[in-house]
C-alpha positions in Angstrom: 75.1 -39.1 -101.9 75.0 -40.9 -105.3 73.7 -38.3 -106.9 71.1 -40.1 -108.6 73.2 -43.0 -110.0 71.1 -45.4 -107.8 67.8 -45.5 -107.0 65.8 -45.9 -104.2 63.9 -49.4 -104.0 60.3 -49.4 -103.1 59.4 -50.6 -100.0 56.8 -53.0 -99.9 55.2 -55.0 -96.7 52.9 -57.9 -96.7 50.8 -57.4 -93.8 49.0 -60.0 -91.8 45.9 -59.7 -90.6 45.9 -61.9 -87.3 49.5 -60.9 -85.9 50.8 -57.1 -84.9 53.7 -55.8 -86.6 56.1 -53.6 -85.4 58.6 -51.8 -87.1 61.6 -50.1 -85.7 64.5 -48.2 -87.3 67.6 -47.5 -86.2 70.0 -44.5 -87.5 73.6 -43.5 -86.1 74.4 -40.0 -84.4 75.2 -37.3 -87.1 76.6 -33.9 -86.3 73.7 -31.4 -87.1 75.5 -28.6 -88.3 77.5 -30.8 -91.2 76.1 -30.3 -94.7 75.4 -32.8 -96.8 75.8 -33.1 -100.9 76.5 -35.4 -103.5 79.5 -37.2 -103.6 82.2 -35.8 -106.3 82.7 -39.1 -107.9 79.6 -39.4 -109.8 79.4 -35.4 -110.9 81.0 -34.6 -114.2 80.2 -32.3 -117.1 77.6 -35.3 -118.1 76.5 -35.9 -114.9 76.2 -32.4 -113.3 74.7 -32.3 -109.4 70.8 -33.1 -109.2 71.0 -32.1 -105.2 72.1 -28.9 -103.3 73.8 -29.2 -100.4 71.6 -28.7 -97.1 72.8 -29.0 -93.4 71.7 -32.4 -91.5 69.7 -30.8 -88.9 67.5 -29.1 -91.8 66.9 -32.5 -93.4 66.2 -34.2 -90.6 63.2 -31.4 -89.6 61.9 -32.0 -93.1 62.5 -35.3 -92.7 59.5 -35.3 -90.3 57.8 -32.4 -91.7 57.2 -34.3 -95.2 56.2 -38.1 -93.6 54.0 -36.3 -91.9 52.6 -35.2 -95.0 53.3 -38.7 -96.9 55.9 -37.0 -98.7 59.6 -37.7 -99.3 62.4 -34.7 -98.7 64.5 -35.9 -100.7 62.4 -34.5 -103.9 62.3 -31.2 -102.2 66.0 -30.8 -102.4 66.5 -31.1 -106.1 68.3 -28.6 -108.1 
């Protein structure tokens, strides 16, 4: 959405080795046949887009597809 303007943080986890973790994420309901894309605010002649535009459902599939793999989607949809 940002375009690149902000990056994503490393995620880091301090594990423990006599108590169980569990992790859950939570996401919101997004129509699967919208496309996504950079915003317009941070694309200019300077700035032009670093992402193409790709339909929710077919980010979601690689989504999995790439954790799966230990890789991240987002780097597969760079222009």
């Amino acid at each position: 959405m940002c375009n690149g303007l902000f990056k994503r943080p490393v995620h880091r986890v301090v594990t423990n080795a006599k108590n169980e973790r569990l992790l859950v994420t939570l996401g919101y309901s997004v129509d699967h046949k919208r496309e996504m894309e950079p915003l317009p605010q941070p694309i200019n002649e300077k700035r032009p887009p670093l992402y193409r535009k790709v339909k929710v459902k077919d980010y979601i599939t690689g989504l999995y597809e790439h954790f799966s793999q230990g890789t991240m989607v987002i780097d597969t949809r760079q222009i």
